[in-house]
C-alpha positions as CSV (number, residue, x, y, z in Angstrom):
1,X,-10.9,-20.6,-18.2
2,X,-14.2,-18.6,-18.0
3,X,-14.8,-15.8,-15.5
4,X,-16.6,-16.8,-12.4
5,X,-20.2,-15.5,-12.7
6,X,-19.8,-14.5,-8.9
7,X,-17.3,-12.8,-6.5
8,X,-17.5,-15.4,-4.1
9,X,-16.2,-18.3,-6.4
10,X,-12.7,-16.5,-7.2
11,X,-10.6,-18.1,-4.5
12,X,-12.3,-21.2,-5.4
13,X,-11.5,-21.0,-8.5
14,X,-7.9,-19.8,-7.6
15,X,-7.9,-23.2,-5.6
16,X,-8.8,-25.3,-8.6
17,X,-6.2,-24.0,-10.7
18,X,-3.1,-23.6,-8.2
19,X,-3.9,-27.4,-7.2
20,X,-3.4,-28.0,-11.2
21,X,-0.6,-26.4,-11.3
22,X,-2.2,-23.7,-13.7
23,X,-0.3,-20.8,-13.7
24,X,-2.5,-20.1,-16.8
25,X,-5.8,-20.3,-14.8
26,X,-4.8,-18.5,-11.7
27,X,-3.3,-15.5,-14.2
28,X,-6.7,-15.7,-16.3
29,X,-8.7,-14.5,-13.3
30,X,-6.9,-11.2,-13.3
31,X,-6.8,-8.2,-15.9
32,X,-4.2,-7.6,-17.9
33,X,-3.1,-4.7,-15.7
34,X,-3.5,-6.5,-12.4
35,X,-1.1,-6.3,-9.2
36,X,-0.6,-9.1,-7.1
37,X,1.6,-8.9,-3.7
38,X,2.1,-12.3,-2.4
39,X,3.4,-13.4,1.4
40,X,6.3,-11.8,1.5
41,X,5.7,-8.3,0.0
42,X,7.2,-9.7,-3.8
43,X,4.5,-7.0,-5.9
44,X,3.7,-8.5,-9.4
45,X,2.4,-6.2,-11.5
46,X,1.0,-7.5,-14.7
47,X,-1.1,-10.3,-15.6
48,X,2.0,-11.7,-17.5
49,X,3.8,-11.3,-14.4
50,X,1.6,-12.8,-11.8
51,X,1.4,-15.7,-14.7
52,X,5.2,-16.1,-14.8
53,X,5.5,-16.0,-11.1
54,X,3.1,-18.6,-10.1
55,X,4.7,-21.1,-12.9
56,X,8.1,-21.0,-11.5
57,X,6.5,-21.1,-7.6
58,X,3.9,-24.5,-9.0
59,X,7.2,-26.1,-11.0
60,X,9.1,-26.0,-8.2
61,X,8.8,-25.7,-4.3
62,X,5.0,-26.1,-5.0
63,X,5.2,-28.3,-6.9
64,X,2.9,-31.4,-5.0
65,X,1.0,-28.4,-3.1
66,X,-2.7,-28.5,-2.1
67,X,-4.7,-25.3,-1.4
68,X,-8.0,-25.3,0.2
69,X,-10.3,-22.5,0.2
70,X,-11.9,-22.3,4.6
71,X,-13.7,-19.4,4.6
72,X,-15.0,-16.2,2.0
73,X,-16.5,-13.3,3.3
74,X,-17.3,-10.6,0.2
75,X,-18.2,-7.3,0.7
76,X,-19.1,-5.3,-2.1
77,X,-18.3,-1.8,-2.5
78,X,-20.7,-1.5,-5.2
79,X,-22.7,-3.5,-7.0
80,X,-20.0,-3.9,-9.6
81,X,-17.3,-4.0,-7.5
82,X,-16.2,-6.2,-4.9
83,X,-13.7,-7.6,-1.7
84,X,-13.3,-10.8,-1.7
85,X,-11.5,-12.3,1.4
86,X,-10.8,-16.0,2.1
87,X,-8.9,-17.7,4.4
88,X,-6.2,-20.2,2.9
89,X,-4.9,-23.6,4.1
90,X,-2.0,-25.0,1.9
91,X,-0.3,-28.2,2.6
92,X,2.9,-29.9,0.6
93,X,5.3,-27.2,0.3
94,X,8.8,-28.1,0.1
95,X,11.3,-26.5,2.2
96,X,14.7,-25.5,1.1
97,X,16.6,-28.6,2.3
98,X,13.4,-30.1,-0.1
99,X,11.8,-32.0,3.0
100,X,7.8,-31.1,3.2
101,X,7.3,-28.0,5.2
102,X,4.2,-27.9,8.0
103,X,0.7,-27.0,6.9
104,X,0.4,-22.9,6.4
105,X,-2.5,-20.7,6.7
106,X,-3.2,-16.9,5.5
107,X,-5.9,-14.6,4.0
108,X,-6.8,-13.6,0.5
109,X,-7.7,-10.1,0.0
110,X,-9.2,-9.9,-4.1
111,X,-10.7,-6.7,-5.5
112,X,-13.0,-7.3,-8.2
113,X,-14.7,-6.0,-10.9
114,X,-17.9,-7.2,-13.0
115,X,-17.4,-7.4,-16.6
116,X,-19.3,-8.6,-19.3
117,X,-18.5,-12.0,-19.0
118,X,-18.1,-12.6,-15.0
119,X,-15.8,-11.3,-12.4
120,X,-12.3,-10.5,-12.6
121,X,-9.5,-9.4,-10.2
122,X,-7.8,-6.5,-10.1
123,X,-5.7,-6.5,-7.4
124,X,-4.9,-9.5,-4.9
125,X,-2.7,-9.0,-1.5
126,X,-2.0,-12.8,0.5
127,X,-1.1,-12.9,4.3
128,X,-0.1,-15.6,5.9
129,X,-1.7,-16.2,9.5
130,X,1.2,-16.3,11.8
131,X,-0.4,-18.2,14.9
132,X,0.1,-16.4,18.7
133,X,1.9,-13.4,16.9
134,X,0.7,-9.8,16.4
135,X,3.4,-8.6,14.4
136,X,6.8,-8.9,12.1
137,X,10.0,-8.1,14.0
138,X,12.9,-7.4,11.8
139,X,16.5,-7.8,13.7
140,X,19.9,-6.1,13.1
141,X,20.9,-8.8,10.3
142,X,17.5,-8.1,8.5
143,X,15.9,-11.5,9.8
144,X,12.2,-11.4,10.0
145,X,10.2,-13.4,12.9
146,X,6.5,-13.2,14.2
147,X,6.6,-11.4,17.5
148,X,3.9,-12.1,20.1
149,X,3.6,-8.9,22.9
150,X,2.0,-8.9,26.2
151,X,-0.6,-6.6,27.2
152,X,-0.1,-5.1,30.8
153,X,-2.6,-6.5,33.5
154,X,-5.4,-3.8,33.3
């Protein structure tokens, strides 16, 4: 896979290859030394890694996924390096009892550098969007839930 000649093309591109279930392509996009933290804090570090990772995620409960790219806002730090957000839609996710889970949203965040031959990510940090909530909750058995808090009447 060649390097995208812009910033803005690298969740795109992302897209393209997760919907083939390219583990290949999405770990050519980053260096060799790359990190990658996904939804849920895992930290790949590695472009081996984040390869390895993604094929076992696209073989299995993602395996009849679909990603869609809704929005990508870049701003650059410099001119050869940039922050590439985008806003994520994925759809087809199998759950653990292997019915389809609902549709998910989240954000992107890719740092990237130019290099001779295009743009390539350094580090990448996913979010998912957790709708009405403003924060994680953990509870005495360790189970995490999106909590939603009220502001007082002003």
């Amino acid at each position: 896979m060649m390097l995208p000649p812009f910033p803005e093309q690298i969740p795109e591109r992302f897209a393209v290859a997760w919907n083939r279930g390219d583990a290949e392509g999405i770990a050519a996009l980053f260096t060799d030394d790359a990190d990658f933290v996904n939804v849920v804090g895992l930290w790949w570090e590695r472009r081996a890694r984040i390869r390895q990772a993604h094929a076992i995620g696209l073989q299995t409960f993602f395996r009849d996924s679909s990603v869609t790219m809704e929005r990508v806002k870049v701003p650059y730090v410099t001119e050869e390096v940039a922050t590439v957000h985008a806003r994520w839609r994925i759809t087809g996710q199998y759950a653990p009892d292997s019915t389809t889970a609902s549709p998910r949203t989240g954000i992107f965040v890719f740092v990237a550098r130019r290099v001779a031959e295009g743009w390539i990510c350094t580090t990448a940090q996913n979010t998912d969007i957790v709708p009405g909530k403003e924060s994680i909750v953990v509870d005495d058995e360790g189970h995490a839930y999106g909590a939603a808090y009220t502001l007082p009447d002003a």
